[in-house]
C-alpha positions as CSV (number, residue, x, y, z in Angstrom):
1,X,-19.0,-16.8,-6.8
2,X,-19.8,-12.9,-7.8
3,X,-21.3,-10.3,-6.3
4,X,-24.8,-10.3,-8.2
5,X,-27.7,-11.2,-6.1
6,X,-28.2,-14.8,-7.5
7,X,-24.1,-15.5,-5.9
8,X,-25.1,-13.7,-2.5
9,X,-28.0,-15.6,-1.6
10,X,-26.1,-18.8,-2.5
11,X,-23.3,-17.4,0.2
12,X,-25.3,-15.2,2.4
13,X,-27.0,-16.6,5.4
14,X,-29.3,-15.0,7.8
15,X,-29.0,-11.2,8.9
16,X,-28.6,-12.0,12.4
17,X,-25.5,-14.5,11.6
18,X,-24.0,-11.4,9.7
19,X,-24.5,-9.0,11.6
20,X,-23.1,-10.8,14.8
21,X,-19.4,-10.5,13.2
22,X,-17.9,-7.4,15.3
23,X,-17.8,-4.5,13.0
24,X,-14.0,-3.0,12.1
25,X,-12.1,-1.3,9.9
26,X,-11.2,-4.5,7.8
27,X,-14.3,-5.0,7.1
28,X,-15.1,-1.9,4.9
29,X,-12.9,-3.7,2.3
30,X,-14.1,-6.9,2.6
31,X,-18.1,-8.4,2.2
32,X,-19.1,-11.0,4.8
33,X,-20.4,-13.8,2.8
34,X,-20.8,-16.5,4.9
35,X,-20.2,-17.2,8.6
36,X,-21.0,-20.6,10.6
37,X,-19.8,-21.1,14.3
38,X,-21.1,-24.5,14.4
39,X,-20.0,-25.8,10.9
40,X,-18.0,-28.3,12.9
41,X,-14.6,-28.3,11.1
42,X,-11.1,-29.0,12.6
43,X,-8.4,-28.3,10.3
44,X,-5.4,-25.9,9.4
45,X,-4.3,-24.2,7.1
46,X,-1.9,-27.4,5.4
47,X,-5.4,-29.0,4.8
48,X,-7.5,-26.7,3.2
49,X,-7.3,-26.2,-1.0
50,X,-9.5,-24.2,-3.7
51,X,-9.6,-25.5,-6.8
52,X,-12.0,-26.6,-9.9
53,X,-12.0,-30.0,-9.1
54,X,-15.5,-30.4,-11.7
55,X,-13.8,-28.6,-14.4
56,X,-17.0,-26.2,-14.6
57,X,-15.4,-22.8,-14.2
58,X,-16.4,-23.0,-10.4
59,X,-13.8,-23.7,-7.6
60,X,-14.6,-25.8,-4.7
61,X,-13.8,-25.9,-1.0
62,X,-11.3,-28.6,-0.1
63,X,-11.0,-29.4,3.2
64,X,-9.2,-32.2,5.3
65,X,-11.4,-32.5,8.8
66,X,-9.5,-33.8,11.6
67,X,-12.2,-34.8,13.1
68,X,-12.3,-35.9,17.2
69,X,-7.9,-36.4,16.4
70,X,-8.8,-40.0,16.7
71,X,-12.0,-40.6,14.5
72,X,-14.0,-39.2,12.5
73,X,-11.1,-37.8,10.1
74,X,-13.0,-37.1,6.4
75,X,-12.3,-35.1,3.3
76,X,-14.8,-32.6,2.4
77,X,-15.6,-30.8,-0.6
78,X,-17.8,-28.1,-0.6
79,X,-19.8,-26.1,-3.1
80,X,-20.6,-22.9,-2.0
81,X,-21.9,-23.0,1.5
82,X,-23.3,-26.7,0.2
83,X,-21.4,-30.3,1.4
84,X,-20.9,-32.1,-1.7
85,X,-18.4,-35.1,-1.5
86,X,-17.6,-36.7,1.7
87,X,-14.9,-39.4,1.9
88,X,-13.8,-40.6,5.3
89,X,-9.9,-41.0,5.6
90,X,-7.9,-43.9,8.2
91,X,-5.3,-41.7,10.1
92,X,-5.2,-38.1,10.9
93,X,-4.6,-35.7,7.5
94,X,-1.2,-33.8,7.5
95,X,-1.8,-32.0,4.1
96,X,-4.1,-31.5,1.4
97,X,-2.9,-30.4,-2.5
98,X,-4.6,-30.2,-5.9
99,X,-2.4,-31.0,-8.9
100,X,-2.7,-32.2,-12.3
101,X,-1.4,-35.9,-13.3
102,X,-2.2,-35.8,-17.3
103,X,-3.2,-34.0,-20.1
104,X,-6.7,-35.0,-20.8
105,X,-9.7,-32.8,-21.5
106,X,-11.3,-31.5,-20.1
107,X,-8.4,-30.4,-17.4
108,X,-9.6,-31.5,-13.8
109,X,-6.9,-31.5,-11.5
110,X,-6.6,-34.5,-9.0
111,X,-7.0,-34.1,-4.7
112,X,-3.9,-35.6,-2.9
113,X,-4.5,-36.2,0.6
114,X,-1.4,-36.8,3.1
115,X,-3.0,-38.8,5.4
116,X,-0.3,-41.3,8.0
117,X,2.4,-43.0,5.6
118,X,0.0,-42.5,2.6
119,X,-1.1,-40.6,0.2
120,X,-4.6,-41.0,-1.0
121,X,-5.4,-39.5,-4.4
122,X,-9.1,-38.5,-5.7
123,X,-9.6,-37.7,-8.7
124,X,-13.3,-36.4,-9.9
125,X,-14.4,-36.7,-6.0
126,X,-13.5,-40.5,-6.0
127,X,-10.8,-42.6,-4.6
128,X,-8.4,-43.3,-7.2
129,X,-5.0,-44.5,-6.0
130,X,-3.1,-44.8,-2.9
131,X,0.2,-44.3,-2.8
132,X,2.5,-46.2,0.3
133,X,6.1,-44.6,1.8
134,X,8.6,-47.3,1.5
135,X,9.4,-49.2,4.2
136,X,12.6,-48.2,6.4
137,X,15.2,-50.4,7.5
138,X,14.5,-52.1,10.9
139,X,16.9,-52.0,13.7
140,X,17.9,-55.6,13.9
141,X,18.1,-55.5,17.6
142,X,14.8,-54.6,17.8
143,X,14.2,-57.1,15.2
144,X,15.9,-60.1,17.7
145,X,14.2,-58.8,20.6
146,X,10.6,-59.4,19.1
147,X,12.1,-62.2,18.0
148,X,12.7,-64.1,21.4
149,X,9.5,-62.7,22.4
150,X,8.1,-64.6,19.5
151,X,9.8,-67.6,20.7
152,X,8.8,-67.6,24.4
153,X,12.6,-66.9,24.8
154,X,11.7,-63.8,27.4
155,X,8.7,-62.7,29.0
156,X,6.8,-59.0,27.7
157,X,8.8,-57.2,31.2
158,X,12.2,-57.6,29.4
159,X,10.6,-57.0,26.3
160,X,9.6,-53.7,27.6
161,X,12.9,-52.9,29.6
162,X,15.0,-53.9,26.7
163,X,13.1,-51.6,23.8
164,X,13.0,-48.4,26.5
165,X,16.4,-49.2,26.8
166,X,16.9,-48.7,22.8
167,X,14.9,-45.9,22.9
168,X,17.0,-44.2,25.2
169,X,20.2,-44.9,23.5
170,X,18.4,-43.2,20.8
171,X,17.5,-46.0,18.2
172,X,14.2,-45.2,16.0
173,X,11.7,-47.7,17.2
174,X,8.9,-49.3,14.7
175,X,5.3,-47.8,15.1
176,X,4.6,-51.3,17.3
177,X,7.4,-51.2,20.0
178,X,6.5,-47.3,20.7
179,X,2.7,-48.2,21.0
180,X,3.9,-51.1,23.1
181,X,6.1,-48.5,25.3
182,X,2.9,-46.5,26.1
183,X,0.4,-49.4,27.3
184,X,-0.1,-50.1,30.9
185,X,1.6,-53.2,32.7
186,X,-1.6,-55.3,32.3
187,X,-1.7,-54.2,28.7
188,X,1.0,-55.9,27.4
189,X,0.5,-59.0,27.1
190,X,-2.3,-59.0,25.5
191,X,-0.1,-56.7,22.9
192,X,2.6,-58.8,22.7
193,X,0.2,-61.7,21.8
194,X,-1.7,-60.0,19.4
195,X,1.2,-59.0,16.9
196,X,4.6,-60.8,17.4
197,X,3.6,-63.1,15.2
198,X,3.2,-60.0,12.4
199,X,6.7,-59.1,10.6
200,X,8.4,-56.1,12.1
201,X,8.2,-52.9,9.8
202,X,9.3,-49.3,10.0
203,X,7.1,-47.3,8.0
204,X,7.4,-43.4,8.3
205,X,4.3,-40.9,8.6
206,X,4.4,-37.7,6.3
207,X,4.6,-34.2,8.3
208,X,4.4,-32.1,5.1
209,X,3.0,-32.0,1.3
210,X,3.4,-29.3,-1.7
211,X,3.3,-29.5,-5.6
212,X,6.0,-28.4,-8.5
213,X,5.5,-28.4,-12.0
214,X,7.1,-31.4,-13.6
215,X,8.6,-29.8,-17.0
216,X,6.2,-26.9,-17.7
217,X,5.7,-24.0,-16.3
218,X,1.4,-23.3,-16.9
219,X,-1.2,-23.5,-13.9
220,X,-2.2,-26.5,-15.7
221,X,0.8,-28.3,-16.6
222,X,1.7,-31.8,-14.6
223,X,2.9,-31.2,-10.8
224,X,4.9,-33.7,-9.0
225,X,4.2,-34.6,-5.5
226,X,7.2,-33.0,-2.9
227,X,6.5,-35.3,0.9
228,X,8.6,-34.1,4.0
229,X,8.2,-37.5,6.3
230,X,8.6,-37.9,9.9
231,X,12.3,-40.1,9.2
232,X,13.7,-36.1,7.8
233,X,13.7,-37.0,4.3
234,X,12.1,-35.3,1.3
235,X,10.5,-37.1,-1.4
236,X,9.9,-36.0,-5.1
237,X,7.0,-38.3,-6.6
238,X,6.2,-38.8,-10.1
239,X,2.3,-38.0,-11.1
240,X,2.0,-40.5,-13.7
241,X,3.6,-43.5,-11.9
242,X,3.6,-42.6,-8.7
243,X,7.5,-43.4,-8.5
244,X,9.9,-41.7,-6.3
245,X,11.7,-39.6,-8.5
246,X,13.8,-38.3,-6.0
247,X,15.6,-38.8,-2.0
248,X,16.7,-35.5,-0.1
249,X,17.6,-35.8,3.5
250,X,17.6,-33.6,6.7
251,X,19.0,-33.0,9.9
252,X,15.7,-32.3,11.8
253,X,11.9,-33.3,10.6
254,X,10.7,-30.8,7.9
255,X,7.3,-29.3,8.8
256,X,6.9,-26.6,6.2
257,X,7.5,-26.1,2.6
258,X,7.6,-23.8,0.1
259,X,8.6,-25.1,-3.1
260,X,9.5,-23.0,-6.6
261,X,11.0,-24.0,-9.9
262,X,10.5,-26.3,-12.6
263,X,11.5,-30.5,-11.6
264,X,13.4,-31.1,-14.8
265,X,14.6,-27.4,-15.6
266,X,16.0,-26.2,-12.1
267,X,13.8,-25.6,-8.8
268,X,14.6,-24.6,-5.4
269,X,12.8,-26.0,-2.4
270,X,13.0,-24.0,1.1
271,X,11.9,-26.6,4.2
272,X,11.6,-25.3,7.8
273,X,11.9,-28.0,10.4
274,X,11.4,-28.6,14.2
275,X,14.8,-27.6,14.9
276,X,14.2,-24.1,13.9
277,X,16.6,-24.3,11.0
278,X,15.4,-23.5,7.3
279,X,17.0,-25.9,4.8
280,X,17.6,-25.2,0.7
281,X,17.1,-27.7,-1.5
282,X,18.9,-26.8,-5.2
283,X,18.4,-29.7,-8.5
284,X,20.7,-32.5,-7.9
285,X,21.2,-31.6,-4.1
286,X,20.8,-34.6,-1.9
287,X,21.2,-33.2,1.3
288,X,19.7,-29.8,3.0
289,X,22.0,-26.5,2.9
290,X,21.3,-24.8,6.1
291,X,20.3,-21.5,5.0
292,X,18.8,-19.8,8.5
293,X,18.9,-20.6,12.2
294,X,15.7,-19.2,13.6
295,X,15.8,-17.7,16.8
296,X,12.5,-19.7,17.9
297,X,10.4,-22.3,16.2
298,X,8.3,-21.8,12.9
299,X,4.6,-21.9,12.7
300,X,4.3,-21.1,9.1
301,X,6.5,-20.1,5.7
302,X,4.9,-18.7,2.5
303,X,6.8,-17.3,-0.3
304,X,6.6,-13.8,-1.3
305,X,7.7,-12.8,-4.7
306,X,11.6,-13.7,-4.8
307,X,12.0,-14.3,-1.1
308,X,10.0,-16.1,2.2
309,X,8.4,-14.9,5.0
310,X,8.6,-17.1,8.0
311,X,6.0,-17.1,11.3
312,X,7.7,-17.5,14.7
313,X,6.5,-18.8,18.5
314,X,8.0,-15.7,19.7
315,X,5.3,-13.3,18.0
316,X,7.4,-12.0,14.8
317,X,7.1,-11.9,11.3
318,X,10.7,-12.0,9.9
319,X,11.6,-12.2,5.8
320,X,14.4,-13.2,4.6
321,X,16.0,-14.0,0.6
322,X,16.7,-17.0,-0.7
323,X,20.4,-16.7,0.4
324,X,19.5,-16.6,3.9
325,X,19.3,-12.8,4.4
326,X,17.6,-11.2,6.8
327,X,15.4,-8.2,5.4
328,X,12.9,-7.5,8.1
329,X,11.3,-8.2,11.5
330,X,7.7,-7.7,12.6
331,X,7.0,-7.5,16.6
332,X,3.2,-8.8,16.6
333,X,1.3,-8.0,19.7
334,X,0.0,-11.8,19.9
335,X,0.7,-15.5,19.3
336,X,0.9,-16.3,15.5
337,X,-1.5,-19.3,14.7
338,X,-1.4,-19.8,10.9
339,X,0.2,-17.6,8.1
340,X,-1.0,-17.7,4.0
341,X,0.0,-15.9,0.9
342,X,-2.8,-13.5,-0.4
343,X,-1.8,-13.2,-4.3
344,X,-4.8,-11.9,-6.1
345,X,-3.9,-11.0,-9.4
346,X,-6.4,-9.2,-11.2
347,X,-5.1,-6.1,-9.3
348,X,-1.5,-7.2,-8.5
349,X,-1.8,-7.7,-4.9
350,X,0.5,-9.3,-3.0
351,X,0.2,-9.4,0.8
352,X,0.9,-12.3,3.6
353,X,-2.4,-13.0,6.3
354,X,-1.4,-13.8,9.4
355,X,-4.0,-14.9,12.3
356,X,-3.2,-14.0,15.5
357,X,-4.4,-15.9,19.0
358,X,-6.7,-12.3,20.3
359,X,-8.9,-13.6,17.4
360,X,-8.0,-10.9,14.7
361,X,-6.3,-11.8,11.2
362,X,-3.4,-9.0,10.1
363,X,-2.7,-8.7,6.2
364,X,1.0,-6.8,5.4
365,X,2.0,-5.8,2.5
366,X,6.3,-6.2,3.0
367,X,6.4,-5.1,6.6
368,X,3.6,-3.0,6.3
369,X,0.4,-3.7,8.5
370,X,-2.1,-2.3,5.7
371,X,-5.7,-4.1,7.3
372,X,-7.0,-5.6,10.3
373,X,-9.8,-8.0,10.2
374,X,-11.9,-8.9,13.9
375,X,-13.1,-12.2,14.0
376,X,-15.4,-13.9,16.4
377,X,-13.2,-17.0,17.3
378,X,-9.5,-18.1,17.0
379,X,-8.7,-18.8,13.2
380,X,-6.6,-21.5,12.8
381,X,-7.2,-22.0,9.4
382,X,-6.5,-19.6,6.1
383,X,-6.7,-19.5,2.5
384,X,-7.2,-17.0,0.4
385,X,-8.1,-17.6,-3.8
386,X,-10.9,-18.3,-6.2
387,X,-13.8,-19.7,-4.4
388,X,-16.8,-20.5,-7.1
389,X,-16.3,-17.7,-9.8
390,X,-15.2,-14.8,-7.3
391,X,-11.0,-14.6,-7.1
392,X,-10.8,-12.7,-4.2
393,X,-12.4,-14.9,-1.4
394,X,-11.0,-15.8,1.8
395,X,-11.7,-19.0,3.4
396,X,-11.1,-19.2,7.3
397,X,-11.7,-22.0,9.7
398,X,-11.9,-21.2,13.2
399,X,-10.9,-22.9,17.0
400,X,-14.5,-23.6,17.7
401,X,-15.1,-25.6,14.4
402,X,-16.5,-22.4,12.3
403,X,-16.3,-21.6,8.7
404,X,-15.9,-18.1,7.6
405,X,-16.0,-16.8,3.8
406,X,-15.3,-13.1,2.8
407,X,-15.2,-11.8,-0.6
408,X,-12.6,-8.8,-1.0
409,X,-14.8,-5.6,-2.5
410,X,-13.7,-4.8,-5.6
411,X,-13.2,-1.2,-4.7
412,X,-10.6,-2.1,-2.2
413,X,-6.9,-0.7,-2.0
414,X,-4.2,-1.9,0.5
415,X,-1.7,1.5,0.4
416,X,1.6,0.7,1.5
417,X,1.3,2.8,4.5
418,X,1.6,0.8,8.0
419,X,-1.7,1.8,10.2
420,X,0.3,1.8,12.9
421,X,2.8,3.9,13.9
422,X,6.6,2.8,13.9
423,X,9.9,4.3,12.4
424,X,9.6,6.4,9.9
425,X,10.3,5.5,6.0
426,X,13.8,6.7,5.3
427,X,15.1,3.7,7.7
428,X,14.0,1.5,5.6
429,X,15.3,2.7,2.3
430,X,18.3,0.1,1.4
431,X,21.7,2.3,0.6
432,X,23.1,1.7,-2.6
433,X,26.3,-0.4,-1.6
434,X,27.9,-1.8,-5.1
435,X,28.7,-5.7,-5.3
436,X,32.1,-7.3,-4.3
437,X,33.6,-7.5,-7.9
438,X,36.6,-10.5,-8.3
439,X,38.6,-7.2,-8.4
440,X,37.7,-6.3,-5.0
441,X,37.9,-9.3,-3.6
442,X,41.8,-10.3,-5.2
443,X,42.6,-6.5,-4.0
444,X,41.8,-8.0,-0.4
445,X,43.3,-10.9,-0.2
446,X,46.5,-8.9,-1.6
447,X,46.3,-6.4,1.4
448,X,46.2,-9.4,3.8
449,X,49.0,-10.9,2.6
450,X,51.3,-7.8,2.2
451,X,49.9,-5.7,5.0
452,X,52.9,-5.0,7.0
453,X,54.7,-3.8,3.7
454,X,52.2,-1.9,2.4
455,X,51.9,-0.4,5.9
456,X,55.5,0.7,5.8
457,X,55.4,2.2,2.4
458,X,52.5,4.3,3.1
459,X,53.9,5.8,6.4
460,X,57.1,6.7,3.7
461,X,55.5,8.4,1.2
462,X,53.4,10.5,4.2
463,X,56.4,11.6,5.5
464,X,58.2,12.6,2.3
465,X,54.8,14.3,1.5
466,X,54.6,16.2,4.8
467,X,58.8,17.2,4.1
468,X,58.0,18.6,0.9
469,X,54.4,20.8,1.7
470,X,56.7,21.8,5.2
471,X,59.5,23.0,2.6
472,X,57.0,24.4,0.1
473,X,55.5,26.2,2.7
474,X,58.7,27.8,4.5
475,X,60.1,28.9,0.9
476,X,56.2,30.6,0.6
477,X,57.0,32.7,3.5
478,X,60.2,33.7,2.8
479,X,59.8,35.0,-0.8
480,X,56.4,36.0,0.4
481,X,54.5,34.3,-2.4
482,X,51.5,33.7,-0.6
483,X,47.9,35.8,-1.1
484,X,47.9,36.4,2.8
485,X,50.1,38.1,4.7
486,X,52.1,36.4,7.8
487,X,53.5,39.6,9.3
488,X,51.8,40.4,12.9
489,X,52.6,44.2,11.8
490,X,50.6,43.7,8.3
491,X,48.0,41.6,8.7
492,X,46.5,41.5,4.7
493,X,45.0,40.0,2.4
494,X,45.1,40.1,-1.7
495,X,43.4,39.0,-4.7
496,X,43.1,39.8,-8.1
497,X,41.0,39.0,-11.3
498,X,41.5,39.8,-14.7
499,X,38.3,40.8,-17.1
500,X,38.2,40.8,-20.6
501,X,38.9,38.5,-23.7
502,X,41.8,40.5,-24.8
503,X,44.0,42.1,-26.4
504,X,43.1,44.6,-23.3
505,X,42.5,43.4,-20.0
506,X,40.9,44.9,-17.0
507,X,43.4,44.1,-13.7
508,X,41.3,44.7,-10.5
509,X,43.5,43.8,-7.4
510,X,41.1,43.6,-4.0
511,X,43.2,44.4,-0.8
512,X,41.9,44.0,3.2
513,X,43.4,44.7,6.3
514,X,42.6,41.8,8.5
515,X,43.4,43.5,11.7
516,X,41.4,44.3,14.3
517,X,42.5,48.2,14.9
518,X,45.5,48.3,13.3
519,X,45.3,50.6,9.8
520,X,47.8,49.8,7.0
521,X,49.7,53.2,5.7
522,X,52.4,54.0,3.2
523,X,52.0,50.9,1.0
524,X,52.5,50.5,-3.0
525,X,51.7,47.8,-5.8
526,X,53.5,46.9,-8.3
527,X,53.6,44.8,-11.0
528,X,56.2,42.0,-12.9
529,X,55.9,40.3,-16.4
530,X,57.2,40.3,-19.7
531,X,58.0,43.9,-21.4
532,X,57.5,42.2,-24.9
533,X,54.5,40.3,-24.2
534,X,52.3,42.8,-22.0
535,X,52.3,46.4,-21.9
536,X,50.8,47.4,-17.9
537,X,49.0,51.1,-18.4
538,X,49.5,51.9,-14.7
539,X,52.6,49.9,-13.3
540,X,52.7,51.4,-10.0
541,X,49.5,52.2,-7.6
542,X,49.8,53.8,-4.6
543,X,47.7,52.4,-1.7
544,X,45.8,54.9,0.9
545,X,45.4,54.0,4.6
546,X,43.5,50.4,4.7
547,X,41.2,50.6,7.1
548,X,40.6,47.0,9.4
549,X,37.8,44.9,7.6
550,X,37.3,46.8,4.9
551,X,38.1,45.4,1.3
552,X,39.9,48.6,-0.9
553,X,39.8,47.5,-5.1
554,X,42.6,49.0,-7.6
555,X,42.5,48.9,-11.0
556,X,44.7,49.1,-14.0
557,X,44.4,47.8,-17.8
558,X,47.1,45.7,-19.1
559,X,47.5,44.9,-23.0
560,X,48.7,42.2,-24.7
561,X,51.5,42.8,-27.6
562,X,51.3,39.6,-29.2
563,X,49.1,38.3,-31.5
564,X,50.8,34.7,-31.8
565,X,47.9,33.2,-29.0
566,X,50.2,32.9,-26.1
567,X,49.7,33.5,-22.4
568,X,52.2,34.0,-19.1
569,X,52.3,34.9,-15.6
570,X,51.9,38.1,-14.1
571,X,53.4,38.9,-10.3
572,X,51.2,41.6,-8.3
573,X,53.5,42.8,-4.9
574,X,52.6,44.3,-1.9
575,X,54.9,46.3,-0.1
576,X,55.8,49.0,2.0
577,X,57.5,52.2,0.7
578,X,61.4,52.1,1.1
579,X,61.5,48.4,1.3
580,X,62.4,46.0,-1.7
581,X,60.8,42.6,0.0
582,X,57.5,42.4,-0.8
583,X,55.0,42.0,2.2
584,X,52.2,39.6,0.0
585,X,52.2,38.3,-4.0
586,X,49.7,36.8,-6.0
587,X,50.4,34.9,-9.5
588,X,48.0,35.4,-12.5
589,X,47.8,33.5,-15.0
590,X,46.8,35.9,-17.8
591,X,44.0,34.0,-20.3
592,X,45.0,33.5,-24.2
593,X,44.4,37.1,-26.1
594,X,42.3,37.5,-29.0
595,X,43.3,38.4,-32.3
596,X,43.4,41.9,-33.3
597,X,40.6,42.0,-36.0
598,X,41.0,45.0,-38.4
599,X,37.8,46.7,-39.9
């Protein structure tokens, strides 16, 4: 299916059946090909498939109709907007696949139709093998009972009393003691009659049904069949045989899956069941590794890129990874009906569809709402994928029994900008925590186990260190080797810096009064280092009246007498004329001199 004329008159119908879909923004990116209220199909979203069953280049509209839900259940296959193949099916379809079972050409993949305990496989749009669930083990005291009745032993009232009974105890009954449970009382003899003569069996019904490459990883490569059944078990079937390959068992009965991986190389299967909780499934695994507890019970799971996205009853959107992490949770304004993965790769797009019960269909992009689409009825059914020659048509069933196709316009972008306002982007931006590393992780086991000493150890080594800064601090003060000054009656301030590469330096020594109103008077500097390594040109400045606030600079030039690339300290004092203990110090550390170069 294109967009040339000869494509859109094949898809098209009338004007007015166009034009009666409600105009929105979702549709300015997508063409409305084809819309039927009255098509009369009743199916979800498990049940419908695209794929080039005829292996002409053109993909075809598979679709499981459930009919009334008591008759009438067929398998479709549509061409276009035309009914091609028609088959009619015994019990009420569950799921619906496409998947290849050899390697001959040309490569036409095979329809597998979960239908009951069956699976009915068409291949070339006739029947071509049906596969049966094995039988379970019956519960021999359901077995006796039936038995008896068989006999004349005891009449259908015990019968009945004795299996509701069982079923309250929480036995699994067979298919014909739970449709013997629901008849009325003059009903059930007639039953009884009818089929105690038949041999008791347990047979399971399927509640699920995906696909996984057996050994290769191409589109076209052989798929094996993955069943969840109504007895919470998973089966792996083999394409060629039609063998069970493999067993995998649950706590609850699994009613979605999303399935990824190679059979004989390593896969991973995720299954959401009726207890809410989402199992993983790892090669060689025989039982289900709870993964996630949902808060309320799914209605869909799709995988997107390297995690899932599940649909709740409680109106959210919530994806989590593979490890059972929760990334993100959508509030939707509605009841979710259906939810499919939109991967249309000629641009890279990758978005999730989710229809909603107000009769619109929301695509997001992550947990971005990027387009809205308004539909006429309730869609209960999705799929999105190559639909004749066009790769970017969706396929929706509706409530009512219609059939909606839309072709996405090649000029459409989905910007990863939510339409509707919400919190803003740096929220979501993931810090950059590192990994636990083995290191980190033996590091805290290690403080566990020694907490108390290590405790004790640190609160010595704070107090040494607060003994020795206390003692640092007090022999500061007294020699008054400290930049600032902490006399009340001379509040100041020094510091110095040295300029120059040598051998003559520039001294400039900054001095404040940090008073309030109190001036500084009759104050000197001075100056201490080695006579043989520096030679000071003005040793002793006399200081003016320091006004408060204001910073007061002194200079003098200081030369260095060696030549042997050696540095010390120089002392600059404060003090007051006629005393000997300096008021303020500061240490310089004088930079390596240059040699003397003679011209």
């Amino acid at each position: 299916m294109s967009e040339t004329a000869g494509s859109k008159q094949s898809l098209m119908t009338s004007t007015e059946e166009s034009e009666s879909i409600k105009s929105h923004e979702g549709n300015k990116k997508w063409l409305n090909a084809y819309y039927d209220p009255v098509s009369s199909l009743y199916t979800f979203t498990q049940c419908i498939a695209l794929t080039d069953i005829s292996g002409d280049g053109e993909s075809k509209l598979v679709i499981a109709d459930l009919g009334s839900g008591s008759f009438d259940m067929k398998l479709k296959v549509y061409k276009g907007t035309t009914l091609v193949s028609e088959n009619a099916l015994i019990d009420l379809p569950t799921g619906v696949v496409t998947f290849y079972m050899d390697t001959n050409e040309p490569r036409t993949p095979a329809v597998a139709v979960a239908s009951g305990p069956f699976i009915y496989v068409y291949k070339n749009l006739r029947p071509y093998f049906k596969f049966t669930l094995p039988t379970l083990e019956v519960n021999q005291v359901e077995q006796d009972v039936w038995n008896q009745a068989k006999e004349g032993e005891i009449d259908v009232t015990i019968l009945r009393d004795m299996l509701d009974g069982m079923r309250c105890d929480g036995a699994r009954l067979t298919t014909r003691s739970l449709k013997f449970l629901q008849l009325e009382p003059h009903e059930l003899e007639s039953f009884a009659n009818a089929h105690k003569i038949a041999t008791l069996k347990r047979q399971t019904v399927i509640t699920c049904l995906s696909t996984m490459n057996k050994s290769m990883a191409e589109d076209d490569a052989i798929s094996c069949l993955i069943l969840g059944t109504e007895d919470s078990a998973i089966y792996v079937l083999d394409p060629e045989a039609f063998t069970v390959l493999a067993t995998m068992s649950l706590p609850s009965i699994p009613v979605f899956l999303s399935v990824s991986g190679i059979y004989d190389v390593e896969f991973r299967l995720i299954v959401a069941c009726r207890n809410g909780g989402i199992y993983t499934f790892k090669r060689g695994s025989k039982t289900g590794k709870l993964c996630i507890e949902l808060d309320s019970h799914p209605v869909g799971l799709v995988k997107y890129g390297k995690n899932f996205i599940v649909g709740c009853m409680d109106q959210t959107l919530k994806c989590f990874t593979t490890k059972g992490k929760k990334l993100w949770t959508v509030k939707l304004g509605a009841n979710i009906m259906t939810i499919e993965c939109m991967d249309y790769k000629p641009k890279g797009l990758k978005a999730v569809l989710v229809a909603l019960d107000n009769c619109e269909v929301h695509i997001y992009k992550d947990k971005y709402l990027v387009n809205t689409i308004k539909t006429e009825d309730v869609v209960t059914g999705l799929k999105f994928g190559k639909f004749g020659r066009e790769d970017g048509t969706m396929i929706m069933t509706t409530k009512g029994g219609g059939l909606i196709v839309k072709i996405l316009k090649r000029t459409a972008t989905f910007e990863e900008k939510d339409i509707c306002s919400g919190p803003p982007v740096s929220q979501s931006i993931k810090l950059n925590v590192p990994k636990k590393t083995k290191l980190f992780v033996d590091q805290t086991m290690r403080e566990r186990e020694n907490a108390v000493a290590m405790h004790r150890a640190f609160q010595h080594d704070l107090y040494r260190l607060r003994l020795n800064t206390a003692r640092g601090y007090v022999k500061a003060l007294e020699t008054s080797n400290t930049p600032i000054s902490t006399d009340a009656a001379e509040p100041l301030k020094l510091s110095a810096q040295v300029q120059g590469i040598g051998p003559s330096f520039k001294l400039t020594v900054n001095l404040q009064n940090t008073s309030l109103n109190i001036p500084s008077m009759h104050l000197l500097i001075t100056f201490q280092c080695d006579d043989k390594l520096y030679n000071i040109l003005k040793p002793n400045i006399s200081v003016p009246m320091l006004v408060p606030g204001l910073s007061y600079a002194f200079q003098t030039f200081i030369e260095c007498l060696s030549d042997k690339g050696i540095s010390d300290a120089i002392k600059v004092f404060v003090l007051r004329q006629g005393k000997s203990v300096p008021i303020i110090t500061a240490v310089i550390n004088m930079p390596v001199s240059e040699s003397i170069v003679v011209v």
